[in-house]
C-alpha positions in Angstrom: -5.7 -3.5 -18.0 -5.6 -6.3 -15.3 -3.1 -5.2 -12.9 -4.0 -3.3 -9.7 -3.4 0.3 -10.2 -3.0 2.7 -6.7 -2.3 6.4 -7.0 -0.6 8.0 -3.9 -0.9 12.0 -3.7 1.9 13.3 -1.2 2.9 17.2 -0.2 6.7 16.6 0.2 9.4 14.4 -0.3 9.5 12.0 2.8 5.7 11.9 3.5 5.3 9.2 1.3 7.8 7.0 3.1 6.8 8.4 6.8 2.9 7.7 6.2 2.5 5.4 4.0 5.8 3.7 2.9 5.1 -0.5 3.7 2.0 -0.1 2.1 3.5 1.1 -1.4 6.2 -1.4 -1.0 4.1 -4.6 -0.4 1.9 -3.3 -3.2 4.9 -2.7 -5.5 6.3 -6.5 -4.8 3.0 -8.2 -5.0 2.7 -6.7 -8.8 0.5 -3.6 -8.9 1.2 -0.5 -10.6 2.3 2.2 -7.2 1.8 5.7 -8.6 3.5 8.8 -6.7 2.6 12.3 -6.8 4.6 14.7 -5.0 3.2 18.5 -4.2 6.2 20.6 -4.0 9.9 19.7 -3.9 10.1 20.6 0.4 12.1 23.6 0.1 11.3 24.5 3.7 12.5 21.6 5.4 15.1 21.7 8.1 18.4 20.1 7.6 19.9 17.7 10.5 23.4 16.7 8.9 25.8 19.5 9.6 27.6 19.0 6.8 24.4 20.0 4.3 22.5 22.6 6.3 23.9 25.6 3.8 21.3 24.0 1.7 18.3 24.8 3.9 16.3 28.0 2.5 19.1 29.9 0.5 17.7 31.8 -2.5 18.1 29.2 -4.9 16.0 26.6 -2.9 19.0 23.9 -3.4 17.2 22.2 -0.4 14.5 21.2 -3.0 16.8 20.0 -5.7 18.7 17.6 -2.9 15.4 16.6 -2.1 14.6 15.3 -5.7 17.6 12.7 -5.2 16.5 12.0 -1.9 12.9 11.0 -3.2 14.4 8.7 -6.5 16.5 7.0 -3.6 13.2 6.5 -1.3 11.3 5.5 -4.4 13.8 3.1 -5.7 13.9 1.7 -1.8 10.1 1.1 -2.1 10.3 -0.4 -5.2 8.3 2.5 -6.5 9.1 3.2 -10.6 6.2 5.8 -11.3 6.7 9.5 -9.6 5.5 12.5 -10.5 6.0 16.4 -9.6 2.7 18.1 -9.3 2.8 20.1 -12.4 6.4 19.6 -13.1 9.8 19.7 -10.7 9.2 23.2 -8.3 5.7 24.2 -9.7 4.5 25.1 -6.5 6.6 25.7 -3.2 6.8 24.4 -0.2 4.6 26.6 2.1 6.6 25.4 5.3 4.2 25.2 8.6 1.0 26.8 9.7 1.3 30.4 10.3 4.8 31.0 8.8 5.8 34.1 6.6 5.8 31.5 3.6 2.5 30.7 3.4 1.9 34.0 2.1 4.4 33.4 -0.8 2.3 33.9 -4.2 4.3 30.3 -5.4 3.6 28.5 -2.4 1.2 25.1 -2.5 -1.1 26.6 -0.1 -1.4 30.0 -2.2 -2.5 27.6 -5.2 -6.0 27.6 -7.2 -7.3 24.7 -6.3 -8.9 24.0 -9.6 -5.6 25.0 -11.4 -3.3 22.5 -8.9 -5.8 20.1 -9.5 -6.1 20.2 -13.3 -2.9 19.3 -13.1 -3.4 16.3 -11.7 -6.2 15.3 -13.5 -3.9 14.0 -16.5 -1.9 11.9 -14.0 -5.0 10.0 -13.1 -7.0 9.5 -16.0 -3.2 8.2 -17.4 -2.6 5.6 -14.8 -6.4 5.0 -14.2 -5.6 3.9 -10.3 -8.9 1.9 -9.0 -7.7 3.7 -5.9 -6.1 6.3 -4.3 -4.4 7.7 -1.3 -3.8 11.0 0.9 -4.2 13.1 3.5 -7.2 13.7 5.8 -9.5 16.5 5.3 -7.4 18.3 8.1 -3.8 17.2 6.8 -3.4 14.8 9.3 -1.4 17.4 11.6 -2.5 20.3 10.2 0.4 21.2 8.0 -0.9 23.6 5.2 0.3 21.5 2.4 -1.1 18.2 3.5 -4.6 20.4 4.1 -4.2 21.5 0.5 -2.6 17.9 -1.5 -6.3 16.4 0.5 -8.0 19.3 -1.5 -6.4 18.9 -4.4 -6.3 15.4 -4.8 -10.7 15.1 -3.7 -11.4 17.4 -6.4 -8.6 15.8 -8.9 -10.8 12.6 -8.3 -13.9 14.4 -9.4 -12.5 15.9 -12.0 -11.0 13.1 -13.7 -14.8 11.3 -14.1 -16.6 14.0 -15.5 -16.9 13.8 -19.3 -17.2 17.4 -19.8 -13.3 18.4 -18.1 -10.2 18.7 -20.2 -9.4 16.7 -23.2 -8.8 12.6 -22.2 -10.8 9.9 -21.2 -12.9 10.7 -18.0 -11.7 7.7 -15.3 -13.3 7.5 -11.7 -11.4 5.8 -9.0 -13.3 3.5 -7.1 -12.2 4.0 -3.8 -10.6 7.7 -2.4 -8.7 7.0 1.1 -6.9 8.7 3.4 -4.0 7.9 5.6 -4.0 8.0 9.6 -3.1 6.4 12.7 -5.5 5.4 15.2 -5.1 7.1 18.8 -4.6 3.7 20.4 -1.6 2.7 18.3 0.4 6.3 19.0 -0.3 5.7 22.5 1.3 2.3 22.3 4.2 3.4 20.1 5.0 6.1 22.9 5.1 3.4 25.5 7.8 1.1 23.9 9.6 3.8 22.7 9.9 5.1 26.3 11.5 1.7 27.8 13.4 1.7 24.5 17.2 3.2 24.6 16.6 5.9 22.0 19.7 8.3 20.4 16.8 11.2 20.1 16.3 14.3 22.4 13.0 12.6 23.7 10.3 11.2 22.8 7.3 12.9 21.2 3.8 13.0 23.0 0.7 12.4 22.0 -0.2 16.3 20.5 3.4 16.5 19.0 2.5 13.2 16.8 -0.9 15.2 15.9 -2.6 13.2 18.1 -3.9 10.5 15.8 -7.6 9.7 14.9 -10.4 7.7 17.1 -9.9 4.1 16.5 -13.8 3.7 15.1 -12.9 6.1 12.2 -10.1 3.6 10.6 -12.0 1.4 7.7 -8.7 -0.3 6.8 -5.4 -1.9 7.9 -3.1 -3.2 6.1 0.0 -5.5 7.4 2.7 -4.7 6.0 5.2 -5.6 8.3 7.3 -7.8 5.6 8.1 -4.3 4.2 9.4 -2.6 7.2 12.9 -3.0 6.4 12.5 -1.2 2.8 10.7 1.5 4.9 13.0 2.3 6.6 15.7 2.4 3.9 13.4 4.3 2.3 13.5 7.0 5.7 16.7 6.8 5.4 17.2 8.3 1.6 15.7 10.9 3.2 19.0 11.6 5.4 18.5 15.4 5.5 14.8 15.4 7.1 15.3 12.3 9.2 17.4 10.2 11.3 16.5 6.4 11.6 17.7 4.6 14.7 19.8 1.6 14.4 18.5 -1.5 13.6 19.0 -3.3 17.4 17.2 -0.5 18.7 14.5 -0.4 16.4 12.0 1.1 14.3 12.2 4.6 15.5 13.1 8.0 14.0 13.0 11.3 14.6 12.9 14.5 12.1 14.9 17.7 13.0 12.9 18.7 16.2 14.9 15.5 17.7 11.4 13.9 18.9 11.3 9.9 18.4 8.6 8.7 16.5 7.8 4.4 15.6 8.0 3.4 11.8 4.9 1.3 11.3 4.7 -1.7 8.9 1.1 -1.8 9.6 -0.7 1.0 7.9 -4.1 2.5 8.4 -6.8 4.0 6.3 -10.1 5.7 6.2 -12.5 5.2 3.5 -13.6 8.6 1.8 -15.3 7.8 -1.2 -16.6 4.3 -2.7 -17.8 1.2 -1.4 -16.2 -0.2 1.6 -14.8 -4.0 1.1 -15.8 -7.2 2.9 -14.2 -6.7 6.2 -12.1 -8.9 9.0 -12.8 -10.0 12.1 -12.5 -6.9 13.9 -14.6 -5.0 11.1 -12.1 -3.5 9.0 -10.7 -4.0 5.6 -7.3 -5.8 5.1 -6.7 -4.5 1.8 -6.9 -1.2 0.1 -8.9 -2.9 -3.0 -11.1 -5.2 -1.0 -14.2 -5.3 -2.7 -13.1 -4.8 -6.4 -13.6 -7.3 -9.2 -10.1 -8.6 -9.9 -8.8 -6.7 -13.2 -11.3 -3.9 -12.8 -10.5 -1.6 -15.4 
């Protein structure tokens, strides 16, 4: 198999546009094979159209079937043809945020066994055999329970998937584990244009509401994708009942249901968990997610 094969390993539907949405697009034009995993179905996530807000949290989780259109849209958007459920459409629930009474749901993500959740996975990856692959931080990015546990479950999905002695299949090891993040410096520049921009959100959201971002000397990789903004933010806006995008002549900005506005980067950021780092830029940091890999590895 010659053609470059990335995995992407996401909690809910809209993550994968929100984080990391130019990347899978420019990767998905240039000819590789983009790979989507998605944790839970977002059953906890609060509806801004008026018109569809009887869907959020009723007893038959409706939310997260609207959210499985909303994802083909987004996918379709990014040019994205491969998406997954985690262990099938609703396996495990959205846990909703830190500290809420649905974390202690018995079918919530966070509540899940880590090896089961990521045996699960496993199959996925030694299937598509992805030299690489993409998700959260080791602290979710912001925190969110789900994002804490998709980084958990994707690390040890990774390890999993090489050792010759798990499962039934052939073992594969990815050659390079990332996760997604935004340097400090960046957020603090988004929040300065978006405050001389004319924004139709509540306000805009500071530094700790954006979760703050990493330090700029943790990012190993960058990768311009600005050609791809515009199917980024079609992509946000499949996702019409967890976010509002601005208008085009204002801008890349949107804002989720707490109103705050937030940029839509076409340049995307990375930090290099596991595997050898890539020949790097002027400025020290890889340009590509599979700088460093022997064309057609694998």
């Amino acid at each position: 198999m010659n053609q470059p094969r990335i995995l992407f390993v996401h909690a809910h539907p809209d993550d994968e546009s929100i984080g990391t949405g130019a990347t899978m697009a420019k990767y998905a034009a240039e000819g590789a094979h983009v790979s989507l995993v998605t944790c839970t179905l977002g059953e906890e996530g609060e509806v801004i159209p008026g018109g569809l807000r009887h869907l959020a949290s009723d007893k038959e989780d409706r939310l997260g079937e609207f959210r499985i259109g909303e994802l083909d849209a987004a996918c379709a958007a990014l040019g994205v043809a491969d998406h997954r459920f985690l262990g099938g459409p609703g396996r495990w629930r959205d846990s909703g945020m830190m500290g809420g009474a649905t974390n202690d749901d018995p079918r919530c993500f966070w509540r899940a066994d880590l090896d089961e959740a990521a045996g699960q996975l496993v199959p996925v990856v030694r299937e598509v055999r992805p030299q690489v692959i993409i998700t959260y931080d080791e602290r979710g990015n912001y925190g969110h329970p789900d994002h804490i546990q998709a980084h958990r479950v994707a690390r040890r999905a990774f390890e999993l998937a090489a050792d010759p002695a798990y499962g039934d299949g052939e073992p594969w090891r990815a050659a390079k584990f990332y996760a997604y993040a935004t340097p400090r410096t960046v957020l603090a520049r988004a929040i300065a244009v978006m405050r001389e921009a004319k924004l139709p959100f509540d306000r805009v959201a500071g530094l700790d509401e954006l979760g703050s971002g990493v330090p700029d000397d943790r990012i190993t990789t960058m990768v311009d994708a600005r050609p791809y903004l515009p199917a980024k933010l079609a992509a946000l806006r499949a996702h019409r009942t967890q976010i509002e995008v601005a208008p085009d002549e204002v801008g890349p900005f949107f804002a989720l249901s707490n109103g705050l506005g937030q940029q839509a980067f076409g340049t995307e950021f990375f930090i290099l968990l596991d595997g050898e780092r890539g020949p790097a830029a002027p400025g020290g940091r890889e340009t590509d997610l599979f700088s460093g890999l022997p064309a057609g590895q694998g």
